[in-house]
N, C-alpha and C positions, 0 to 999 in steps of 0.2 A: 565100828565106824559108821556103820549104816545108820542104827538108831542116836547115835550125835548127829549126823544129815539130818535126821525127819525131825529130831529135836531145834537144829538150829533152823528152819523151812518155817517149822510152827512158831516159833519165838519172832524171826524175823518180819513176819506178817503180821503181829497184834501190833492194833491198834492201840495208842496212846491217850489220842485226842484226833478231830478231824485232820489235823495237816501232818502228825507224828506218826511213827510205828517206832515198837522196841529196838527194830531190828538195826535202828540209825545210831542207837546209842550204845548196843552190844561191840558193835566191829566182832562177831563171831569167825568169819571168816580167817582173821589174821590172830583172833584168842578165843580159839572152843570152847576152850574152860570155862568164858568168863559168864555162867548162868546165874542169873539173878534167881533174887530171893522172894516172895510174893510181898515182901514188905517192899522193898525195892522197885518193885513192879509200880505197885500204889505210891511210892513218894516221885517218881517219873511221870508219872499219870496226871498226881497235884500238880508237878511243876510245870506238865504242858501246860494245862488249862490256866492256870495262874500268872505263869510266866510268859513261857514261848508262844502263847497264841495272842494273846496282849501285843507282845512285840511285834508278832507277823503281822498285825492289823496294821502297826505304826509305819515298822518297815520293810514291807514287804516277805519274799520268802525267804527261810532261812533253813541253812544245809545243815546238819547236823552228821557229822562224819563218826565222834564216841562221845561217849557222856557217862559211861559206867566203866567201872575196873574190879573184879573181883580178883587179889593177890592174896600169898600167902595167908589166909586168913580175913587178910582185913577189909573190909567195905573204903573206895574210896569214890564212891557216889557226889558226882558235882552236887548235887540237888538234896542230898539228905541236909546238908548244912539248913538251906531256904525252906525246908520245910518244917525246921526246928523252932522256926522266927514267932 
């Protein structure tokens, strides 16, 4: 139990891009499980910088509550799609 706490502490404090953190787009607290993959890492990372930081200049701040789901298996990553483009 301990080492999921230090694991989800570390995750939730990386930085994304300057206005993101991972930990906006995990919702760990409410899905442990849900630990990304370092590929998944990097297509959140593009999507800040490309996406969500574009938009926060336009319209201001924007909250970001999940953005990632790892289930049974499958990656249902908002952003792997827009990073396919």
């Amino acid at each position: 139990m301990k080492e999921n706490q230090n694991k989800s502490n570390e995750l939730d404090g990386t930085r994304l891009s300057p206005h993101f953190k991972l930990g906006e787009f995990l919702n760990l607290r409410k899905y442990p499980e849900n630990i990304p993959t370092m590929q998944v890492v990097v297509n959140l990372t593009y999507g800040c910088h490309q996406l969500l930081e574009p938009a926060r200049q336009i319209v201001g701040p924007i909250i970001i509550n999940s953005g990632f789901r790892f289930s049974s298996g499958v990656l249902s990553n908002l952003l792997t799609k827009y990073t396919r483009l």
